[in-house]
C-alpha positions in Angstrom: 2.6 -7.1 37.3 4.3 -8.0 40.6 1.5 -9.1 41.6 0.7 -11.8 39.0 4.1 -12.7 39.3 4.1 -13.7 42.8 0.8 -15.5 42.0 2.6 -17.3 39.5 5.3 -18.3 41.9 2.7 -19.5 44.5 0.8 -21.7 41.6 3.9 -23.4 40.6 4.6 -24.6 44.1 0.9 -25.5 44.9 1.0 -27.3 41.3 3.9 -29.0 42.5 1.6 -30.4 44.8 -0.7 -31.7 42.4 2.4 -33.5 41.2 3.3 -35.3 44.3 -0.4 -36.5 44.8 -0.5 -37.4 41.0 -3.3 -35.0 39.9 -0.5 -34.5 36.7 -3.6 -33.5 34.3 -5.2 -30.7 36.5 -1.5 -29.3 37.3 -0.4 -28.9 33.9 -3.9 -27.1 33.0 -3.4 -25.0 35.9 0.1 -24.4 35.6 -0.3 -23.1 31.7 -2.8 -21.2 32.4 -2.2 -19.4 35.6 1.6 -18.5 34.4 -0.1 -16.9 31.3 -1.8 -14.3 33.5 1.8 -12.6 33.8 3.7 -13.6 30.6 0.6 -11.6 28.6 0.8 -8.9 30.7 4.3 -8.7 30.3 3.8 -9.3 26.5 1.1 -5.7 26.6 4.0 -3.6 27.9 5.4 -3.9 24.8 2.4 -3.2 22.8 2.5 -2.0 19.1 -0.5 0.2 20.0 -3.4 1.3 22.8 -5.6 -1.6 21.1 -2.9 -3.9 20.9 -2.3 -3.5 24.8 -5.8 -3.5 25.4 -6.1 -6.9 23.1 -3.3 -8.6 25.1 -4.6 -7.6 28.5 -8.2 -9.1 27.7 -5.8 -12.4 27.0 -4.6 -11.7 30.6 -8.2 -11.4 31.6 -9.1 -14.9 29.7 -5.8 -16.6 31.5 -7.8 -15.5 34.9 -11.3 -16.9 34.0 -9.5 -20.1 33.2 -7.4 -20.3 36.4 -10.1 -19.7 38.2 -11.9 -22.5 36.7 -9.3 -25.1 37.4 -8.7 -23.7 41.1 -12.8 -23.9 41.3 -12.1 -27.2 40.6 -9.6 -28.5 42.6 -11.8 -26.6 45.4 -14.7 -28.9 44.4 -13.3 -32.1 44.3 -12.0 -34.6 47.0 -8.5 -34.8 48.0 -7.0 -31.5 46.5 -5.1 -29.4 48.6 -7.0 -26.1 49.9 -7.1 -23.5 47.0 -9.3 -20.8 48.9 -5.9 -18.6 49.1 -5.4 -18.9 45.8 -8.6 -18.0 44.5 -8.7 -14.9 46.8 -5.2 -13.8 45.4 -6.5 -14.4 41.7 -10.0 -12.7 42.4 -7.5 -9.2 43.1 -5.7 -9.9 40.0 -8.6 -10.0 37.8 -10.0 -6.7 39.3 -6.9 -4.8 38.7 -6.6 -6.4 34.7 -10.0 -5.1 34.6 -9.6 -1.6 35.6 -6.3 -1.3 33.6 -8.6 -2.5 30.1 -11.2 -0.4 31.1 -9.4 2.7 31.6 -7.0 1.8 28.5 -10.6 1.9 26.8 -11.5 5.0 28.1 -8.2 7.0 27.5 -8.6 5.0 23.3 -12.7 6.4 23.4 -11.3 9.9 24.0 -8.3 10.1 21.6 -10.9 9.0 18.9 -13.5 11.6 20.0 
């Protein structure tokens, strides 16, 4: 979680960026989604149930495919500030959300068997 907290931290100052060159549209998408990588995460630690943590870490997962998108983005086009640090940091996030839902899967499969 600390570490999708930081990268939420780093996102609202590069987005603050985005403000000052007046990309306000791309900044709010990126801002909404990138903080929602954390807040969900957060959210699953107080999970009614396994499937219920599971459900709101694939949210997580969705927040990340979305960032990513935007950040692709703003790598793509012309005058955006350099978002290859970003998309590294993000690109560890999403394989540590995946092996949490994947092993929160496994430990559900084996309860059930």
């Amino acid at each position: 979680m600390k570490l999708s907290f930081n990268f939420s931290l780093e996102i609202i100052s590069y987005c603050e960026v985005l403000d000052e060159n007046e990309k306000f549209i791309i900044s709010k998408q990126l801002l909404r989604s990138a903080t929602s990588i954390c807040a969900n995460s957060m959210e699953a630690q107080n999970a009614e149930s396994k499937a219920d943590f599971i459900h709101k870490m694939k949210i997580s997962a969705k927040e990340v495919d979305e960032t990513q998108y935007w950040l692709f983005l703003c790598d793509s086009a012309k005058n955006y500030p350099n978002s290859k640090n970003l998309l590294n940091k993000l690109e560890e996030i999403q394989k540590v959300l995946n092996k949490i839902i994947k092993t929160a899967k496994t430990k559900i499969n084996l309860l059930v068997v």
